[in-house]
C-alpha positions as CSV (number, residue, x, y, z in Angstrom):
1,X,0.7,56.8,-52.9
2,X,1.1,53.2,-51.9
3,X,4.0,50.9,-52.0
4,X,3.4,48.1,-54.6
5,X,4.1,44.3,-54.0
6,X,7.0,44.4,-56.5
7,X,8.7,47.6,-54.8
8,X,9.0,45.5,-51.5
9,X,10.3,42.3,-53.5
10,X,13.4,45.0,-55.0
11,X,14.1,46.9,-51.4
12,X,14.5,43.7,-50.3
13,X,16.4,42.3,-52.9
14,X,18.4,45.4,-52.7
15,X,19.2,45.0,-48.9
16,X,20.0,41.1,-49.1
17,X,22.4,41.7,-52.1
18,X,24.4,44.7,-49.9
19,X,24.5,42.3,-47.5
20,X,26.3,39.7,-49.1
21,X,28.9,41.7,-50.8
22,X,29.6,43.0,-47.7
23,X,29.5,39.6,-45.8
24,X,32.0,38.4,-48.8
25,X,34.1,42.0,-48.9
26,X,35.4,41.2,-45.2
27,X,36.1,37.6,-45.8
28,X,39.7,36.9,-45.9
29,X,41.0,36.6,-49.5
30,X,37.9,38.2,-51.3
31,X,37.7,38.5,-54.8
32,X,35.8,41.2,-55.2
33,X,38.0,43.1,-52.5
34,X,41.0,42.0,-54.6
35,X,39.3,43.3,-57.8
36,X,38.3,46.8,-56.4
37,X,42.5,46.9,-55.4
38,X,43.2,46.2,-58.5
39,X,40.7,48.9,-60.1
40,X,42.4,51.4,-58.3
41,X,45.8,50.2,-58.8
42,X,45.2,50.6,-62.5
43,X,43.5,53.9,-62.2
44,X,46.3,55.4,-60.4
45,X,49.0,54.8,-63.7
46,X,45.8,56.5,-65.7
47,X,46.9,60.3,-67.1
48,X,44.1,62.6,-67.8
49,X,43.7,63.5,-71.6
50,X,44.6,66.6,-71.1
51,X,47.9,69.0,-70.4
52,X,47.7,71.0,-66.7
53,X,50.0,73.4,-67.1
54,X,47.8,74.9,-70.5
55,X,45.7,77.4,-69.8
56,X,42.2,77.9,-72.0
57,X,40.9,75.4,-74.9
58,X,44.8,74.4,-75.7
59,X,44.5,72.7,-72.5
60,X,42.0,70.3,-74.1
61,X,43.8,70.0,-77.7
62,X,44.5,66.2,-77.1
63,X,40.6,65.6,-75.7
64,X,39.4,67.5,-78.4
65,X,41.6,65.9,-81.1
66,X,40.6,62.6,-80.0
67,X,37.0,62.9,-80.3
68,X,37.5,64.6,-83.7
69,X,39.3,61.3,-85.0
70,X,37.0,59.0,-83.2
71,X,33.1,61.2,-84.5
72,X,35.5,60.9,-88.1
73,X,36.2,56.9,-88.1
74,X,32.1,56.4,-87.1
75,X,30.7,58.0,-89.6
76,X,33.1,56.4,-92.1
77,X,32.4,53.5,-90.9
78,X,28.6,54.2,-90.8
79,X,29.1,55.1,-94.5
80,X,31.0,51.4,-95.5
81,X,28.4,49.6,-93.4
82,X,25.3,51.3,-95.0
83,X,27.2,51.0,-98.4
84,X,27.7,47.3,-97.9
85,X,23.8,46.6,-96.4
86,X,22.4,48.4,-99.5
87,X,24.4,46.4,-102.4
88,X,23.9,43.4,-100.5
89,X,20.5,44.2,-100.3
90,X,20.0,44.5,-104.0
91,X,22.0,41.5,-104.3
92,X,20.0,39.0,-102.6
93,X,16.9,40.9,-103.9
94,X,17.9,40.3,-107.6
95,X,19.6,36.2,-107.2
96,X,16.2,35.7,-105.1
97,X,14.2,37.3,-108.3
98,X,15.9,35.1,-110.9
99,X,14.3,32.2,-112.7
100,X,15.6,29.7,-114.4
């Protein structure tokens, strides 16, 4: 097994890119350092979907509700989207099939 041109050009790609996000994470002010404090500002006010002091699958009910609704809503929407492609579809075919 030999290393390939191209796997060289990415390592070191790889290496130069860590290297400046760190040269620019310890510069005073850094956005990126600000944006990672904010990330994890934000993630502390998160809640988990779901109730600790449950025990079993009632500890998931809000999880499990959730992804109920949201698999319900996409294939609705699937169905009006399909719906709409397929009388459009027949539509266009039959004003393009017209003469005058």
């Amino acid at each position: 097994m030999s290393i390939h041109w191209i796997e060289i050009v990415y390592i070191a790609l790889l290496v130069l890119s860590t290297g400046l996000l760190l040269w620019i994470w310890k510069k005073k002010g850094s956005v990126i350092k600000a944006f990672v404090g904010e990330v994890i500002a934000e993630l502390k006010k998160c809640s988990w979907p779901w109730d600790p002091k449950e025990k079993g699958v009632r500890k998931y009910k809000e999880l499990i509700d959730s992804t109920l609704a949201v698999t319900i809503y996409s294939i609705i929407l699937a169905a009006v989207v399909t719906s709409a492609d397929f009388i459009l579809v027949r539509l266009v075919n039959f004003l393009t099939t017209l003469h005058f």
